[in-house]
C-alpha positions as CSV (number, residue, x, y, z in Angstrom):
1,X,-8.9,-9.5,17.6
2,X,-6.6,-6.4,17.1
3,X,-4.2,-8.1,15.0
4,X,-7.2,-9.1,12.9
5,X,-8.5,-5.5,12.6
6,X,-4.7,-4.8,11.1
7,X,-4.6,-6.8,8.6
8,X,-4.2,-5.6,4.9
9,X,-6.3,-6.7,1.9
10,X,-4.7,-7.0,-1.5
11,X,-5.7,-7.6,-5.1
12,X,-3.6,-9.9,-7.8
13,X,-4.6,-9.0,-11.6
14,X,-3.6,-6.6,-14.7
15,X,-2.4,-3.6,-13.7
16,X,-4.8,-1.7,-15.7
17,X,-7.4,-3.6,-14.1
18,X,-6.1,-3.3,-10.7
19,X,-4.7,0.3,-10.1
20,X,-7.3,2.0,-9.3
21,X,-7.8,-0.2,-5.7
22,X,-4.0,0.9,-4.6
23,X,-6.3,4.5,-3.7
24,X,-8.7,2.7,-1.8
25,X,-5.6,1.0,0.2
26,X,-5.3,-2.1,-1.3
27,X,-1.9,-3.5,-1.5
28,X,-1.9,-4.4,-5.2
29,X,0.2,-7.1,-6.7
30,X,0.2,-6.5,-10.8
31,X,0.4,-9.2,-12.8
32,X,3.9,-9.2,-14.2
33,X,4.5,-13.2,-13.5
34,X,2.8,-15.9,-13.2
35,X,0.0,-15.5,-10.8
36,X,1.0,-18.9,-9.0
37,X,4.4,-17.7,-8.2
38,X,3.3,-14.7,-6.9
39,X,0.5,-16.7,-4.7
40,X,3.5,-18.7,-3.5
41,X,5.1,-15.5,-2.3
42,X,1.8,-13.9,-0.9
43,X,0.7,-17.0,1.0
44,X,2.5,-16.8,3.9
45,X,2.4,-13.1,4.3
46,X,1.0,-12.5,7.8
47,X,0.0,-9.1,7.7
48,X,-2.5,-9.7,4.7
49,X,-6.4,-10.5,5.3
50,X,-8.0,-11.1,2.0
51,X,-6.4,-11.6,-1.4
52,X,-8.7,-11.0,-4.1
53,X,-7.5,-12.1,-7.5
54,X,-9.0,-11.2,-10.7
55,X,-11.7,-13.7,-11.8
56,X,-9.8,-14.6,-15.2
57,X,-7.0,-15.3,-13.4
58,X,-8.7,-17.9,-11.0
59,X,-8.5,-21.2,-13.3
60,X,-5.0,-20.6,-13.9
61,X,-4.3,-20.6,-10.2
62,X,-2.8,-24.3,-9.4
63,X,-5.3,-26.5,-7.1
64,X,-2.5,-27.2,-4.7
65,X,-1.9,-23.5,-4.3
66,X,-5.7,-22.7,-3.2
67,X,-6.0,-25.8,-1.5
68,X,-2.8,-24.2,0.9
69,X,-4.7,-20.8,0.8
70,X,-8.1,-22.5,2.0
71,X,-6.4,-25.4,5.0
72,X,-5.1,-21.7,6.1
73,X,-6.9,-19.5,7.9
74,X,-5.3,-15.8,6.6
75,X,-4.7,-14.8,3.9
76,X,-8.3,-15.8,2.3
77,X,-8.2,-15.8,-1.4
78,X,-11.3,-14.4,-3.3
79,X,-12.1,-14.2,-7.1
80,X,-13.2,-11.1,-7.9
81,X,-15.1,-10.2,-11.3
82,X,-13.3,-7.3,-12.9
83,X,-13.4,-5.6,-16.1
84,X,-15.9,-6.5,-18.8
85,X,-18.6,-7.7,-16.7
86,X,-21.5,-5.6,-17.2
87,X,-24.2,-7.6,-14.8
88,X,-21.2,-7.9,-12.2
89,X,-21.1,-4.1,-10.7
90,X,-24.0,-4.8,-7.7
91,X,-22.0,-8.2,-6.8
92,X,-18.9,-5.7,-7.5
93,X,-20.2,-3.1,-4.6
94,X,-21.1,-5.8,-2.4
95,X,-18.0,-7.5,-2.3
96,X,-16.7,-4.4,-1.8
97,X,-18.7,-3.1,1.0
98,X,-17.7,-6.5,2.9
99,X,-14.2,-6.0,2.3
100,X,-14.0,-2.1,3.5
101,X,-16.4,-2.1,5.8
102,X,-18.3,1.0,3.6
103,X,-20.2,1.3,0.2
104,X,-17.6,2.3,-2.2
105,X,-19.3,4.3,-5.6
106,X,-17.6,2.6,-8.7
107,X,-17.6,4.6,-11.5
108,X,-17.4,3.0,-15.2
């Protein structure tokens, strides 16, 4: 259990988009590649918890790549709904709240 409590959560999307999470202590991963080659390098990081990649992103993500993510059982991969999504901020917060442990405000 304490190696579990350690582990880091990142995010995978535009940098624009993702930025603003390296403050909340995310390890951010911009995308300046293709988002399956930088899965590839992520997925067998040990010290990462939960990956959260940008819901755009998602259905360009490889199904042999996520199916290696899900037969695993850390780092989890998560789509996360990001800019643009005006109905998404409460599922926004609550993903959130999982993820940190705390209700985070998020300002538009």
């Amino acid at each position: 259990m304490e190696k579990i409590s350690k582990l880091k959560i990142g995010i995978l999307g535009k940098r624009e988009e993702i930025i603003f999470f390296k403050g909340l202590g995310f390890e951010i991963f911009p995308l300046e590649r293709d988002p399956n080659e930088i899965l590839k390098e992520i997925e067998n990081r040990e010290d990462l918890g939960i990956v959260f990649v940008a819901q755009d992103l998602f259905s360009k993500i490889k199904n042999e790549i996520l199916i290696r993510f899900y037969q695993r059982s850390f780092p989890i991969i998560i789509s996360l709904p990001l800019k643009g999504k005006e109905d998404l901020s409460i599922e926004l917060k609550e993903i959130m709240k999982r993820a940190v442990g705390k209700e985070i405000e998020i300002k538009d």
